[in-house]
C-alpha positions in Angstrom: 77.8 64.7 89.6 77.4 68.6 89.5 80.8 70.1 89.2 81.1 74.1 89.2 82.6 75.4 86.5 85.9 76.6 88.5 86.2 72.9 89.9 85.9 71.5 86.4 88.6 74.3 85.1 90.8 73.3 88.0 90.6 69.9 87.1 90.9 69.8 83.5 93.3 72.7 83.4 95.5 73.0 86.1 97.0 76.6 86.6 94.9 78.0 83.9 94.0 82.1 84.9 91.2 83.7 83.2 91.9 86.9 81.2 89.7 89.2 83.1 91.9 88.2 86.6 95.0 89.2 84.7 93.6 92.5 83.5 92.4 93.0 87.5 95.4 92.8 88.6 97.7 94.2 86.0 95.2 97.2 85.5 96.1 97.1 81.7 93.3 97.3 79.0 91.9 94.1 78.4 93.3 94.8 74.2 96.8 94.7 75.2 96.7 91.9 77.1 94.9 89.9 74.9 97.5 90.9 72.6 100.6 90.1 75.1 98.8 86.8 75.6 98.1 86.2 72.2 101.7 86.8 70.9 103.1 84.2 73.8 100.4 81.5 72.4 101.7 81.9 69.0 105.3 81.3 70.1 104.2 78.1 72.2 105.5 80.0 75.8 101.7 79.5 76.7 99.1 77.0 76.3 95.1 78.2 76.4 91.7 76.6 76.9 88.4 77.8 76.3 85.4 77.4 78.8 82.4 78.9 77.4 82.8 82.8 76.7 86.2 82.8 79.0 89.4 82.0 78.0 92.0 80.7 80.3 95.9 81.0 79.8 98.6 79.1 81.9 102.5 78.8 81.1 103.9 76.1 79.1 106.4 75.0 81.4 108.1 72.6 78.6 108.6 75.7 76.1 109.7 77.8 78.9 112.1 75.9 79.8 113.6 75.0 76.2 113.5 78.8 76.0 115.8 79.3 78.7 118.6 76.8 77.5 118.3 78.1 74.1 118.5 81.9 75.7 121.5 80.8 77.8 123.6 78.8 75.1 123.2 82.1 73.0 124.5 84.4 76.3 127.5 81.6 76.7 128.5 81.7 73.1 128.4 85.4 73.1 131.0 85.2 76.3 133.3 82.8 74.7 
C-alpha cells in the first residue's frame, strides 16, 4: 500500500503541525519559533515527531491539562 507522507503523518500522529505552517502563519522567524517550541517540549506541554527533514509538534493534552489544575490550585490558594 502506497500511503503519502501526509496520510501516514495523519495517521501515526494525529494533530501533529509542521514547523514551517506555524512560521506561515504566525510570520515569526523560523529561530524563534523553534525556540518557543523547543522550550514547550522540554517542559512536556508538547509532544514532537520527526518525518524525514520535518519536524511536527502537537499539544500534549495530558500535560496541559495537569498544568491547568496545578495553575488553578496555586490562583485559589493565593485567594484564600
Amino acid at each position: 500500500m502506497n500511503v503519502s507522507l501526509p496520510a501516514a503523518i495523519k495517521e501515526e500522529f494525529p494533530g501533529g503541525v509542521c514547523v514551517g505552517s506555524i512560521q506561515e502563519r504566525s510570520g515569526l522567524a523560523q529561530s524563534v519559533i523553534s525556540s518557543y517550541l523547543s522550550s514547550m517540549q522540554k517542559i512536556g506541554l508538547l509532544e514532537s515527531r520527526r518525518f524525514g527533514q520535518w519536524t511536527y509538534y502537537r499539544r500534549n493534552e495530558e500535560a496541559i491539562a495537569e498544568f491547568l489544575e496545578q495553575f488553578a490550585a496555586g490562583l485559589q490558594t493565593k485567594k484564600d
